[in-house]
Backbone of each chain as ProteinMPNN parsed JSONL, in Angstrom:
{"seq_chain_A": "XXXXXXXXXXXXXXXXXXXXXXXXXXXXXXXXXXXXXXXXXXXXXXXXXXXXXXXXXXXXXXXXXXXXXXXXXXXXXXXXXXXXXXXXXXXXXXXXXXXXXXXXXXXXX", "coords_chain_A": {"N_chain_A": [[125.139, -29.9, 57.419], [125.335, -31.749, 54.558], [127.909, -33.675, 53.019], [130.722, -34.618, 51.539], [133.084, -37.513, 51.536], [136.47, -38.7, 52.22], [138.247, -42.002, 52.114], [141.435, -43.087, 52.597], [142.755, -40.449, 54.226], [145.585, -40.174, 53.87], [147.785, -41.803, 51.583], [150.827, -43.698, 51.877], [152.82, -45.144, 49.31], [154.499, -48.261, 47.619], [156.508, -47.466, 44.319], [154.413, -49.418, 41.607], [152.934, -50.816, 42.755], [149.101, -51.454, 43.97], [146.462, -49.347, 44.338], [143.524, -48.138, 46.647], [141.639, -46.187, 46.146], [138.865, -44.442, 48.631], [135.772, -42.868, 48.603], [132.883, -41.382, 49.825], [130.016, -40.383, 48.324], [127.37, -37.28, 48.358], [124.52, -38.714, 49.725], [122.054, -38.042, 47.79], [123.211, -37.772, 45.498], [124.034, -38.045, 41.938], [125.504, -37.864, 39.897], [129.174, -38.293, 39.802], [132.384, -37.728, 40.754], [136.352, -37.711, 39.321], [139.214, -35.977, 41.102], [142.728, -35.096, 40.223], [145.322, -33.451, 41.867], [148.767, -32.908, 41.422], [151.395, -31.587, 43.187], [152.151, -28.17, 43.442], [150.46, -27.649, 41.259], [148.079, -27.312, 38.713], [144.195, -28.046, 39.429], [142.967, -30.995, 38.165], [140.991, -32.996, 35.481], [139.52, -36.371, 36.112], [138.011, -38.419, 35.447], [134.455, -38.774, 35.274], [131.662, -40.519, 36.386], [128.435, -41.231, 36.391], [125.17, -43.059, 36.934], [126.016, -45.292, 37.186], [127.915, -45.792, 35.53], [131.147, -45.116, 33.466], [131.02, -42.092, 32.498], [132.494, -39.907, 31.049], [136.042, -39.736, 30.41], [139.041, -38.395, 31.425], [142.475, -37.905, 28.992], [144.465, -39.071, 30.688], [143.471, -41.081, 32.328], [143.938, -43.824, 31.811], [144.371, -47.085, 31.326], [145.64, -48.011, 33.714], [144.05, -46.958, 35.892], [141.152, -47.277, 37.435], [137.207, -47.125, 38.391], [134.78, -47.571, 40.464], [131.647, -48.7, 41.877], [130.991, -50.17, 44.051], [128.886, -50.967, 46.008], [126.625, -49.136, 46.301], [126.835, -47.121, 47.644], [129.999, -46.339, 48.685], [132.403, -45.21, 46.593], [134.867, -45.623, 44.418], [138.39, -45.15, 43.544], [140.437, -46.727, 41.401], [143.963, -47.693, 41.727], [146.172, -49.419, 39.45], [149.101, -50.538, 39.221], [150.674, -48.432, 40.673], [152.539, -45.551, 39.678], [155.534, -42.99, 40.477], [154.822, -41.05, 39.417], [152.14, -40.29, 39.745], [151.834, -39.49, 42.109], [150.223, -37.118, 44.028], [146.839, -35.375, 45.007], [143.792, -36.65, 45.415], [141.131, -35.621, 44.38], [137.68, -36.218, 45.478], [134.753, -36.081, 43.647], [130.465, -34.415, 43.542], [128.065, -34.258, 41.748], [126.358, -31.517, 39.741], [127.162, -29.209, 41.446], [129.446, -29.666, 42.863], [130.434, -30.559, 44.986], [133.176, -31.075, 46.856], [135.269, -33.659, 48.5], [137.307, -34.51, 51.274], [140.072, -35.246, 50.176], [142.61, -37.334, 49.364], [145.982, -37.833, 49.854], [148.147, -39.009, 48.147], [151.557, -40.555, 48.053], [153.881, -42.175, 46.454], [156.801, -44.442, 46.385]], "CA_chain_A": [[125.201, -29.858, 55.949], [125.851, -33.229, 53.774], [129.418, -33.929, 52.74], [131.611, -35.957, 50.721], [133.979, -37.691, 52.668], [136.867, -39.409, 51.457], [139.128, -42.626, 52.796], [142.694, -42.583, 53.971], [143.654, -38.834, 53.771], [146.785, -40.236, 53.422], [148.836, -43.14, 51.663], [152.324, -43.993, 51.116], [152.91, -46.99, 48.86], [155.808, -48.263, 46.701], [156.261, -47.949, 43.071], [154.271, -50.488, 41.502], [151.411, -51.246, 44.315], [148.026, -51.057, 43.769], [145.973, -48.133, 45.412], [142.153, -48.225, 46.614], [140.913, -44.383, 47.32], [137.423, -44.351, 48.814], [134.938, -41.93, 48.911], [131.685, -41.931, 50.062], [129.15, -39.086, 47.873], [126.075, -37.052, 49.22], [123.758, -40.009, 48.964], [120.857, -38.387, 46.689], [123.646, -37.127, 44.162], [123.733, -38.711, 41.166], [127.263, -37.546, 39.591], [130.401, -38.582, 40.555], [133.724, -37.002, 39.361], [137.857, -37.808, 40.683], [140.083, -34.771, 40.035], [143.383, -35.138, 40.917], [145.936, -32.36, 41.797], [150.069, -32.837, 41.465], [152.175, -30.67, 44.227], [152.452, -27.142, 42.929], [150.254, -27.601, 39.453], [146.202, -26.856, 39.147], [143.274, -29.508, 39.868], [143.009, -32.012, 36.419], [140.27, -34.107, 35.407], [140.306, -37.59, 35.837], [136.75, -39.338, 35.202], [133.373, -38.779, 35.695], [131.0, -41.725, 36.676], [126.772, -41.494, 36.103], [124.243, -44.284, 36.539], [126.852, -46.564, 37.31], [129.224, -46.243, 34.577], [131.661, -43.481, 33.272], [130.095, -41.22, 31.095], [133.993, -38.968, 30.375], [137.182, -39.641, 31.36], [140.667, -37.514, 30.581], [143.612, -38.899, 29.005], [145.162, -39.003, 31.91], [142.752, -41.653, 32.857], [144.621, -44.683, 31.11], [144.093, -48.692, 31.655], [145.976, -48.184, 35.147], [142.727, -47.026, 36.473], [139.405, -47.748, 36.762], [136.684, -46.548, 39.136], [133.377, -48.522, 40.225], [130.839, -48.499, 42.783], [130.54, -51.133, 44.406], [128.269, -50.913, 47.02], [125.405, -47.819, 46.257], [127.233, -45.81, 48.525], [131.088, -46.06, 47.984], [132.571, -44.801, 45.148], [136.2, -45.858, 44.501], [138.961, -45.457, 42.427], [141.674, -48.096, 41.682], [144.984, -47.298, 40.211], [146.733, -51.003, 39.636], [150.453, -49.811, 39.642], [150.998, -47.075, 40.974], [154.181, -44.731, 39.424], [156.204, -41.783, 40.92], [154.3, -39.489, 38.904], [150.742, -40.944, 40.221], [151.804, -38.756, 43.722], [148.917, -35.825, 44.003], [146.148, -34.898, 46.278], [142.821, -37.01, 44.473], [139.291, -35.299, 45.104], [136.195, -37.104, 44.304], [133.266, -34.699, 44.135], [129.435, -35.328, 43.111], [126.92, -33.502, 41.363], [127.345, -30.539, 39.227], [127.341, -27.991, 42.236], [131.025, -29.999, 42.528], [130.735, -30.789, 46.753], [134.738, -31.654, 47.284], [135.927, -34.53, 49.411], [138.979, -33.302, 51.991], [140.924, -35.187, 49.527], [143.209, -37.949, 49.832], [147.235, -37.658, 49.523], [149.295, -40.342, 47.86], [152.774, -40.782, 47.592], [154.232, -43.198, 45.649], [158.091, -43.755, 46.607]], "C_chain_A": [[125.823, -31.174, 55.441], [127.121, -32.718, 53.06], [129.758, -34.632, 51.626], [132.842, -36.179, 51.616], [134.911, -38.839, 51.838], [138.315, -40.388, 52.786], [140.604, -42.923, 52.066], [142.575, -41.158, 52.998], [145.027, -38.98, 53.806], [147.043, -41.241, 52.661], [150.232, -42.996, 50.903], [152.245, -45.246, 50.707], [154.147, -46.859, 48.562], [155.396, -48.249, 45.721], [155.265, -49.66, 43.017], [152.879, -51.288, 42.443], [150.127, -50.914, 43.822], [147.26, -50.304, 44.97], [144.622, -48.498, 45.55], [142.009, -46.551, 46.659], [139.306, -44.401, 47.195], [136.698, -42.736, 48.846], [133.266, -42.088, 48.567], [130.423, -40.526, 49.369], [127.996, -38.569, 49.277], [125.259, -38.356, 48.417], [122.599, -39.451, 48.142], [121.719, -37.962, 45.228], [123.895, -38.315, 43.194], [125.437, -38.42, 40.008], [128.095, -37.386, 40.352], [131.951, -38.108, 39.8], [135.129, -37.504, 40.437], [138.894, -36.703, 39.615], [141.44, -35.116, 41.014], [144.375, -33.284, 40.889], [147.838, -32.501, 42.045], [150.276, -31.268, 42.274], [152.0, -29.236, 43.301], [151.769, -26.607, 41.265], [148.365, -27.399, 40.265], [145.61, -28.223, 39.111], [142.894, -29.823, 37.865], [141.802, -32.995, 36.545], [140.587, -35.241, 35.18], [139.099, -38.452, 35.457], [135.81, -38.572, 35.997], [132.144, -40.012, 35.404], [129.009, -41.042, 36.735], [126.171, -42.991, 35.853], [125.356, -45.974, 36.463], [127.716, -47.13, 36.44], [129.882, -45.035, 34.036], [131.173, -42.92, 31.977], [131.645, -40.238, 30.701], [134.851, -39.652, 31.399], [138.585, -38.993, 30.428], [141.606, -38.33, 29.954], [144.699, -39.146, 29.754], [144.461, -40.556, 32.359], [143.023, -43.244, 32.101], [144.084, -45.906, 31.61], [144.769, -48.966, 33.2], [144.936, -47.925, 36.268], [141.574, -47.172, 36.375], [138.753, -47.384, 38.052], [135.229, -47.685, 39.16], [132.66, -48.124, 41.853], [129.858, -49.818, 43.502], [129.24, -51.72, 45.376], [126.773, -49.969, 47.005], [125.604, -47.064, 46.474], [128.623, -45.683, 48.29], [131.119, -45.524, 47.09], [134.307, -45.236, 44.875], [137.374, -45.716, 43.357], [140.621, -46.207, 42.93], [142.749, -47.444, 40.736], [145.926, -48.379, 40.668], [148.538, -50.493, 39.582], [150.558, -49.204, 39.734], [152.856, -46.59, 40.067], [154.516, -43.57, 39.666], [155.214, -40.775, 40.675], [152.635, -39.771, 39.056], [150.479, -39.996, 41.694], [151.338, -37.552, 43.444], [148.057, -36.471, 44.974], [144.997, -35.181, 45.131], [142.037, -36.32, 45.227], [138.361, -36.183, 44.402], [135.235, -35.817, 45.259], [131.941, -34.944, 43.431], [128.748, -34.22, 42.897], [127.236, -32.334, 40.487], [127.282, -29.06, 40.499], [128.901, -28.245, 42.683], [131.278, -29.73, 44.183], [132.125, -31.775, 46.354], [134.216, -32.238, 48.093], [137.416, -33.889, 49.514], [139.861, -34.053, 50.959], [141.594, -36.379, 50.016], [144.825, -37.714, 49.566], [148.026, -38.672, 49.41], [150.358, -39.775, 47.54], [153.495, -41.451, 47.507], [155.923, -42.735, 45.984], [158.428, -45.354, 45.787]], "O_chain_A": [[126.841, -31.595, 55.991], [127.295, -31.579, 52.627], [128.956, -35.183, 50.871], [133.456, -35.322, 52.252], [134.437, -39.659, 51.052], [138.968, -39.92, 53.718], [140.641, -42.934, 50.836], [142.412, -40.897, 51.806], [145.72, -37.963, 53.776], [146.276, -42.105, 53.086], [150.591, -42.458, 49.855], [151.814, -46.224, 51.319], [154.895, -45.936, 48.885], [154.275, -48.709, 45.507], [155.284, -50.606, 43.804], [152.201, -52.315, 42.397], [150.118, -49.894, 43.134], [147.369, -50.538, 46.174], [144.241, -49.235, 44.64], [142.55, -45.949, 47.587], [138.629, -44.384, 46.167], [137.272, -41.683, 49.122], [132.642, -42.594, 47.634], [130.058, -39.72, 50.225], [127.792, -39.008, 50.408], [125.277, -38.799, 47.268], [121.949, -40.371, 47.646], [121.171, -37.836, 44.133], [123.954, -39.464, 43.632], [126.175, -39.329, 39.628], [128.094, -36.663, 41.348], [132.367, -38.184, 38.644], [135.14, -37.644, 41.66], [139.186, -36.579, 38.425], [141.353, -35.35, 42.219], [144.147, -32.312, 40.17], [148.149, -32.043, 43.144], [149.651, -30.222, 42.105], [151.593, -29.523, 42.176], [152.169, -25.765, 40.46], [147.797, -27.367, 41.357], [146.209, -29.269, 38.862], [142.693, -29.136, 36.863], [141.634, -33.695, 37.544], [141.504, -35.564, 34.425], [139.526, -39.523, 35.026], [136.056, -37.918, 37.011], [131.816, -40.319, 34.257], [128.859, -40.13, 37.548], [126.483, -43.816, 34.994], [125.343, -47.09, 35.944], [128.182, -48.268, 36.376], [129.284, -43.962, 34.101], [131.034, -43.317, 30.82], [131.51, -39.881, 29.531], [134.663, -40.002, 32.565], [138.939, -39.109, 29.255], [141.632, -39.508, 30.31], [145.809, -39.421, 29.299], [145.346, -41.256, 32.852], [141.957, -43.808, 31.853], [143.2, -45.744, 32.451], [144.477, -49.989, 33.821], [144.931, -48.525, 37.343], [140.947, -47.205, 35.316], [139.546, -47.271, 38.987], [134.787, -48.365, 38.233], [133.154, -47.403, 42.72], [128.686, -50.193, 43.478], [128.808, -52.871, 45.314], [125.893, -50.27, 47.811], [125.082, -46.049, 46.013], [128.779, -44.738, 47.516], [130.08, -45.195, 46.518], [134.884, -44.69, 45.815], [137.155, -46.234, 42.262], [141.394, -46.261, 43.887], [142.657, -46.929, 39.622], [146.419, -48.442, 41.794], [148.733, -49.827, 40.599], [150.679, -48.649, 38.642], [153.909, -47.223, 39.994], [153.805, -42.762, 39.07], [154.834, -39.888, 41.44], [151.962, -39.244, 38.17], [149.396, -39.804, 42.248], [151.953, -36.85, 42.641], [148.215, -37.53, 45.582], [144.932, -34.461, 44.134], [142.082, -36.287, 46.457], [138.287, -36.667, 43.273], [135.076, -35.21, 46.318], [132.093, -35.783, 42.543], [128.753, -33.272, 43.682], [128.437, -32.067, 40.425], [127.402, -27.917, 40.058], [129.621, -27.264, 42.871], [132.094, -28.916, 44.615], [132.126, -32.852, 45.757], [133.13, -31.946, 48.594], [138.208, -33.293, 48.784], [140.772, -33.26, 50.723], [141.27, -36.657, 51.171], [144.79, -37.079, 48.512], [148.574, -39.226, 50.363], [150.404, -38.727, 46.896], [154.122, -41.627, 48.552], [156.403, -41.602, 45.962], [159.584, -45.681, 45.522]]}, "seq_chain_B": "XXXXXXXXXXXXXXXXXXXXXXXXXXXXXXXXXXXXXXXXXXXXXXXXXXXXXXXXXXXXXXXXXXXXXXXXXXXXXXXXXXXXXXXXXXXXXXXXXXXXXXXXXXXX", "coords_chain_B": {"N_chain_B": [[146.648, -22.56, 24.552], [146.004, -22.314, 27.609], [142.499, -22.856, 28.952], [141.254, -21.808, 30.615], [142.203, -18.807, 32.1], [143.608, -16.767, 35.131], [144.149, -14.011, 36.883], [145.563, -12.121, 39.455], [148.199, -13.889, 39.71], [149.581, -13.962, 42.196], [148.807, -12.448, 45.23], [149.103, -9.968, 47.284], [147.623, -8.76, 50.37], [146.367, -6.165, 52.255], [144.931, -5.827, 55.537], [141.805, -5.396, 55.571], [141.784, -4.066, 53.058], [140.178, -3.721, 49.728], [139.803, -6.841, 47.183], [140.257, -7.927, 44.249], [140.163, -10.72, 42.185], [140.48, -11.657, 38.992], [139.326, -13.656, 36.236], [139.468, -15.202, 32.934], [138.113, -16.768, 30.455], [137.796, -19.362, 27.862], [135.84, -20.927, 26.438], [132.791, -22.197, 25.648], [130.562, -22.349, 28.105], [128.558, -23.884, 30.825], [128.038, -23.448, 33.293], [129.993, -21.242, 35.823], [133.056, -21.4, 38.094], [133.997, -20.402, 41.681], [136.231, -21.399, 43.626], [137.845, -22.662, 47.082], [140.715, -23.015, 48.408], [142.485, -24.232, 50.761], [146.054, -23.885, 52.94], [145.532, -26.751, 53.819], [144.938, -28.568, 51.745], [142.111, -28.753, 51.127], [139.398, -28.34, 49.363], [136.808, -25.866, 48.508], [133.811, -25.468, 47.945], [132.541, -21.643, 46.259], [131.309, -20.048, 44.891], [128.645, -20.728, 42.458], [128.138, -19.534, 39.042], [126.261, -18.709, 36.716], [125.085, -16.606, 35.452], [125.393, -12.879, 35.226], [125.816, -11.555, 38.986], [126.497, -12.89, 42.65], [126.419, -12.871, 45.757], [127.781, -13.445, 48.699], [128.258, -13.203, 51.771], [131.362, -11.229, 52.765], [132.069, -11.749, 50.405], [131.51, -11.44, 46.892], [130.822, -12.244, 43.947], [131.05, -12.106, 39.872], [129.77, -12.039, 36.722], [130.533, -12.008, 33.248], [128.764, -13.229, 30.551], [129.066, -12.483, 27.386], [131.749, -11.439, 27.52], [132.681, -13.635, 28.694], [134.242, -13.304, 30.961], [134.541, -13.469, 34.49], [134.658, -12.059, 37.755], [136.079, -11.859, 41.08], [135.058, -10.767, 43.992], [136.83, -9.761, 47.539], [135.476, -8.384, 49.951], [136.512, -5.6, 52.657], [139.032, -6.992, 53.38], [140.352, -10.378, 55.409], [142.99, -11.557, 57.514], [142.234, -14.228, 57.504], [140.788, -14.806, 55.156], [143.189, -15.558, 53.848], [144.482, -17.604, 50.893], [143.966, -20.367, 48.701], [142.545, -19.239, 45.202], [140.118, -20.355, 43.289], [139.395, -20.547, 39.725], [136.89, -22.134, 37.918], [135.786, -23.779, 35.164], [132.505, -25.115, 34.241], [131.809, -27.28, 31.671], [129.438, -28.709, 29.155], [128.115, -31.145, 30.055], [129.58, -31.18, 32.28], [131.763, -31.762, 33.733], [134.326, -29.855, 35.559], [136.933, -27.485, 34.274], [139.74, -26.435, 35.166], [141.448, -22.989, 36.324], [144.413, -22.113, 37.495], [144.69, -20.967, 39.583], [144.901, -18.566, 42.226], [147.087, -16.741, 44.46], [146.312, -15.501, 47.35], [147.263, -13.364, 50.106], [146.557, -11.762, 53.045], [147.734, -9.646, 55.472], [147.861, -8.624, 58.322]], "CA_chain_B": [[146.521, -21.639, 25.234], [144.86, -22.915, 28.913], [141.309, -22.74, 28.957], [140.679, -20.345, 32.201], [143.106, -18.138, 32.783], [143.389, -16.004, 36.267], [145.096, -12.98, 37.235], [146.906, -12.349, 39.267], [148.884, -15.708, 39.841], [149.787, -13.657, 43.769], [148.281, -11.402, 45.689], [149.441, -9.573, 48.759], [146.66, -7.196, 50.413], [146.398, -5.508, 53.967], [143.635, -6.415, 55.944], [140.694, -4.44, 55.345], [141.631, -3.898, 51.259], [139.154, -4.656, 48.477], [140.105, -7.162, 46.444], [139.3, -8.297, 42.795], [140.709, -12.067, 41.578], [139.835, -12.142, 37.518], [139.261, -15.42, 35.736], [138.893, -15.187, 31.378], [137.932, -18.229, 29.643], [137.961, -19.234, 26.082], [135.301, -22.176, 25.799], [131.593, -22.163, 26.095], [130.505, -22.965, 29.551], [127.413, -24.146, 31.311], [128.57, -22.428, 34.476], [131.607, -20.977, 36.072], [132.475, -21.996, 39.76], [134.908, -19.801, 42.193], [136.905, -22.073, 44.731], [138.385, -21.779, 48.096], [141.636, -23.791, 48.506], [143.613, -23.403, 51.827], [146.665, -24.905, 52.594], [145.677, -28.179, 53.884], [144.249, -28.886, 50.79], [141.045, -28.946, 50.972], [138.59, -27.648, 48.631], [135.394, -25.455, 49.003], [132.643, -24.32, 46.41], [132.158, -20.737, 47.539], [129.999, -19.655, 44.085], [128.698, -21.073, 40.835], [127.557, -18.578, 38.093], [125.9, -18.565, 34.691], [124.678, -15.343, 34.495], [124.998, -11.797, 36.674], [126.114, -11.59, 39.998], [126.149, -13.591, 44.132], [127.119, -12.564, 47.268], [127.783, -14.184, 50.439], [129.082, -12.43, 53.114], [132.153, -10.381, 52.285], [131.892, -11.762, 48.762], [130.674, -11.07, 45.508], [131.433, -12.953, 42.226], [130.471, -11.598, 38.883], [129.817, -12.971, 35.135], [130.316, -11.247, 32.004], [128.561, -14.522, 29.89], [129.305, -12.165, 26.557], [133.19, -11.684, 27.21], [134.082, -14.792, 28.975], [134.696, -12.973, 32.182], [134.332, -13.531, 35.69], [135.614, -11.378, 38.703], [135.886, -12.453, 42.489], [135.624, -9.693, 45.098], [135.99, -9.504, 48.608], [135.592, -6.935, 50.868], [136.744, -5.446, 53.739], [139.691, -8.577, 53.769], [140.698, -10.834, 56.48], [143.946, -12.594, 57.388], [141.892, -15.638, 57.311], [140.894, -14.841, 53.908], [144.141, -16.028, 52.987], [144.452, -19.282, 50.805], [144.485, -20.02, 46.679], [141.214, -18.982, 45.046], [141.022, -20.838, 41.537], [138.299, -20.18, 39.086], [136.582, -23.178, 37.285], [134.353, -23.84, 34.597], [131.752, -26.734, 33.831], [131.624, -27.484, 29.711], [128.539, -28.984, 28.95], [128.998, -32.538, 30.807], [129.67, -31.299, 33.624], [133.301, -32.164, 34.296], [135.418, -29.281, 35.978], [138.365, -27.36, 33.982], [140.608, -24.955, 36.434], [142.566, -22.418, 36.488], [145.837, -22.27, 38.16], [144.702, -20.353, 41.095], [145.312, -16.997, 42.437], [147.449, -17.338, 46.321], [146.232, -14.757, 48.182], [147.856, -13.474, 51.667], [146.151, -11.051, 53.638], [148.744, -9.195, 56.281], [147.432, -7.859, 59.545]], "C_chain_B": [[145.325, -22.813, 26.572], [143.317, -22.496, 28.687], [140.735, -21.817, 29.719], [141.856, -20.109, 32.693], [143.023, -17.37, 33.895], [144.5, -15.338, 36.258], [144.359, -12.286, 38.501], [147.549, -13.652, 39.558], [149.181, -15.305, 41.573], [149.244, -12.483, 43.927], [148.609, -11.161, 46.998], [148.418, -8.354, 49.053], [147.202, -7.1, 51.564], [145.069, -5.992, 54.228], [142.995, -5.176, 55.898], [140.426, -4.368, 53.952], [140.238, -4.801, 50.573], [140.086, -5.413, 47.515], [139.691, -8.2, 45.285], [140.628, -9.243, 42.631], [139.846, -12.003, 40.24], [140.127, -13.628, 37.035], [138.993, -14.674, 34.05], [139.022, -16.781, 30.918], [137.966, -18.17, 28.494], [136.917, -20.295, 25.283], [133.552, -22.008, 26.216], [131.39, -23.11, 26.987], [128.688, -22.605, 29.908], [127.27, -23.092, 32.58], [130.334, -21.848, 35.189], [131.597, -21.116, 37.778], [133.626, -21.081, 40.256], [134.985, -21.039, 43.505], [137.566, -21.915, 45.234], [139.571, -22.961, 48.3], [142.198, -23.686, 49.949], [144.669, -24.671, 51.972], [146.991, -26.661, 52.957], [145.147, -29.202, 52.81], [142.839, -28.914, 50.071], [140.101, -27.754, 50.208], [137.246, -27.52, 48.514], [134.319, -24.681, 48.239], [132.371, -23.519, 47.408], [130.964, -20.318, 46.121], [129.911, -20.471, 42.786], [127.673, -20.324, 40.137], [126.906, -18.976, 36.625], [125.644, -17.207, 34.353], [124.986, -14.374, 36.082], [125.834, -12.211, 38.113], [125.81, -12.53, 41.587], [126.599, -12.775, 44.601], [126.783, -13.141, 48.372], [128.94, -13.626, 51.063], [129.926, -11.536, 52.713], [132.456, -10.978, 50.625], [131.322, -11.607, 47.264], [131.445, -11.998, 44.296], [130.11, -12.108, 40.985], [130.59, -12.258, 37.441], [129.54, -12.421, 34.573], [130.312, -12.847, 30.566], [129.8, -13.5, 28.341], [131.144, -11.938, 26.46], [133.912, -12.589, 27.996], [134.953, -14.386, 30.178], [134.11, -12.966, 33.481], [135.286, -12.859, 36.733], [135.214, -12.141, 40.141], [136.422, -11.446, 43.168], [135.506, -9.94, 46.203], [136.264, -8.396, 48.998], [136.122, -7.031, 51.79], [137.976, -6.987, 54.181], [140.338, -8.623, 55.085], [142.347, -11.575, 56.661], [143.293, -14.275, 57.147], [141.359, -15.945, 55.833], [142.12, -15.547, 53.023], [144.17, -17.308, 52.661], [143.87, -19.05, 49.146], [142.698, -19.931, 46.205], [141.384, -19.698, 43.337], [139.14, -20.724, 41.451], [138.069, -21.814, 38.17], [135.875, -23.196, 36.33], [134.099, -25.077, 34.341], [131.506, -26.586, 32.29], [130.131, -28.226, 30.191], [129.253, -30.645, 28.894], [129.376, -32.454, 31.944], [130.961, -31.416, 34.653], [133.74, -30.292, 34.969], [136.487, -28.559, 34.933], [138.861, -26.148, 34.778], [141.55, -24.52, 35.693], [143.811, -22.651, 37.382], [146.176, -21.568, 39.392], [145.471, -19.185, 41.587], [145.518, -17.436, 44.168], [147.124, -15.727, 46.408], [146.86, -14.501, 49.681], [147.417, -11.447, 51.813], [147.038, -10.586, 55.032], [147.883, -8.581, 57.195], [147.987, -7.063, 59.825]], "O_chain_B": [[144.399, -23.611, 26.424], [143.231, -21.47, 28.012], [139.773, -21.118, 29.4], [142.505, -20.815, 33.465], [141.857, -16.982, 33.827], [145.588, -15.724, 35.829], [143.174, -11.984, 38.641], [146.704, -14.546, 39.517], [149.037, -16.257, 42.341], [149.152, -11.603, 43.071], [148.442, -12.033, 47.851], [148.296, -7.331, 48.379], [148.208, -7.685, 51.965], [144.267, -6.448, 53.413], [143.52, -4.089, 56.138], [139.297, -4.517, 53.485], [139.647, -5.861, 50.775], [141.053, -4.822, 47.035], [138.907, -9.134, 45.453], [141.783, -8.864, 42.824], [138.642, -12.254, 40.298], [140.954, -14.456, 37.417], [138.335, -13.634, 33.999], [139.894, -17.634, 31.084], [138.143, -17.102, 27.909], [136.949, -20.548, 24.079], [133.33, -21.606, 27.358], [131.759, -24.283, 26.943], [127.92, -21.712, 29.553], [126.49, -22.146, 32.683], [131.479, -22.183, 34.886], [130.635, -21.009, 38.539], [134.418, -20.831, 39.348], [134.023, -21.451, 44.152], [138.42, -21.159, 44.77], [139.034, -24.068, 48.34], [142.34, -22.483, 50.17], [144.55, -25.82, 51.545], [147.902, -27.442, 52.681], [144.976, -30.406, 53.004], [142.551, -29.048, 48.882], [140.124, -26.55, 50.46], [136.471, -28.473, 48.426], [134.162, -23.473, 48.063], [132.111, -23.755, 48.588], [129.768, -20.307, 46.414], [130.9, -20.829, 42.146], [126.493, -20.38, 40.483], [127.417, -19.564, 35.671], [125.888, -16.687, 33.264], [124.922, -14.686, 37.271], [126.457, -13.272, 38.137], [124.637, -12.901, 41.622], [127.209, -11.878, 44.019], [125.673, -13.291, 48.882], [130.155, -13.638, 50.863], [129.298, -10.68, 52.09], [133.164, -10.339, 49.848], [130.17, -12.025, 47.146], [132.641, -12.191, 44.079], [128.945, -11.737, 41.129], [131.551, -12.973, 37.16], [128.422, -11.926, 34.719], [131.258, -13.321, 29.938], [131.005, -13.738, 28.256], [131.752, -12.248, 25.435], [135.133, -12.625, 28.149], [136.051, -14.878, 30.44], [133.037, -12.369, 33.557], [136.505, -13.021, 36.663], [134.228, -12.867, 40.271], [137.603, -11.099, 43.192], [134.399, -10.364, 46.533], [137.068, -7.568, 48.571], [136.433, -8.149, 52.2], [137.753, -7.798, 55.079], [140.752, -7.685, 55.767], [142.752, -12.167, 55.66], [143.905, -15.24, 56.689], [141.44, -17.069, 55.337], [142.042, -15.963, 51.867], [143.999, -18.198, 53.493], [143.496, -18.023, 48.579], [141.8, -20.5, 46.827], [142.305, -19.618, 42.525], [138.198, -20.758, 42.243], [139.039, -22.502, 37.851], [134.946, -22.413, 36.528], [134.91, -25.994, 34.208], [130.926, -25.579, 31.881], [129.771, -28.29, 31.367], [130.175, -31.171, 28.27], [129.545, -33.427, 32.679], [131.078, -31.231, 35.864], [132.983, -29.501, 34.406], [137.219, -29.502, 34.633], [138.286, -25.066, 34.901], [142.257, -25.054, 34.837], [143.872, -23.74, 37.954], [147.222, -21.479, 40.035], [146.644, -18.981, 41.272], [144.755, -18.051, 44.912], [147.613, -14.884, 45.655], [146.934, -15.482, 50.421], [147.725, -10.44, 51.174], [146.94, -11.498, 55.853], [147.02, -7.887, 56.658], [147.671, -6.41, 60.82]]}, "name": "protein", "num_of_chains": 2, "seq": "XXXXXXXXXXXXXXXXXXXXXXXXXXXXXXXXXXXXXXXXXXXXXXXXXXXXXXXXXXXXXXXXXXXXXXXXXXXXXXXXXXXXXXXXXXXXXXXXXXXXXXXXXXXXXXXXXXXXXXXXXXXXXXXXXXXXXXXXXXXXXXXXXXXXXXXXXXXXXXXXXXXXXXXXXXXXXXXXXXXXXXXXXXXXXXXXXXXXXXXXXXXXXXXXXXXXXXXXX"}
């Protein structure tokens, strides 16, 4: 069965650092979404990407990040300083049937 | 007020019990999705609804479009059943909004 697969399932940074988080879609899907999830709270929208540019994003989704696709197949999202409260468990997921990636886990110290 | 609420927020069964996870919403929705959480994080579409009823395997999900309700049953439960079940819906667009997830724990 086709996947979404997402790179590091982990990172620790420092305040202040810039983050990459990869993830790679099913390749014929055509929507791309990154939800994140803070420790102990429910999953939050954070952008959704179509046709190679974002068609929604939350207000959560501020000038610290930005998302692009560089490649056809990547999908990535960037968050340029990271801060304390940036530490959650991101999914990127594609299509509207909403195939999760295992997720990646940052924590920002 | 949250958008998709679930009850109960915990659930303790026995193994074997039936058990019903509710979801109510408050926003017109394209579809409604039931998800399988466990605790390494990872997250697993088990149904997505618009109208009427699924089932897969010991599960059933149900959709009441007219009151904005969705139920999640399984049957016959497992200890491995255990792990947070959160209800979702898609707005028109497509995005995701969750609930706050129902922890389940199934006792042997």
């Amino acid at each position: 069965e086709p996947e979404v697969t997402q790179t590091p399932s982990h990172q620790v940074t420092q305040m202040g650092q810039e983050v990459i988080l990869r993830c790679v879609p099913i390749s014929n899907h055509l929507y791309f979404y990154w939800y994140r999830q803070i420790l102990g709270q429910k999953v939050e929208f954070l952008v959704s990407f179509y046709n190679n540019e974002i068609s929604e994003k939350s207000e959560i989704f501020d000038d610290q990040f930005s998302v692009e696709r560089p490649d056809g197949s990547n999908f990535t999202l960037k968050i340029r300083s990271t801060k304390l409260e940036d530490s959650a468990m991101y999914f990127c997921a594609s299509t509207q049937n909403q195939y999760f990636g295992p997720g990646t886990r940052l924590l920002v110290l | 007020k949250n958008e998709v609420e679930q009850s109960p927020q915990n659930l303790t069964a026995q193994e074997g019990e039936f058990i019903t996870i509710n979801c109510s919403y408050s926003v017109g929705i394209s579809a409604l999705h039931w998800l399988q959480q466990h605790p390494g994080g990872g997250i697993v579409s088990l149904f997505m609804l618009s109208s009427g009823k699924k089932k897969h395997g010991r599960l059933i999900a149900t959709i009441n479009i007219q009151e904005k309700h969705s139920s999640l049953h399984i049957t016959a439960s497992h200890p491995r059943d255990s792990a947070v079940y959160i209800c979702a819906v898609s707005k028109y667009g497509n995005k995701l909004v969750f609930g706050a997830g129902t922890i389940l724990r199934v006792k042997s």
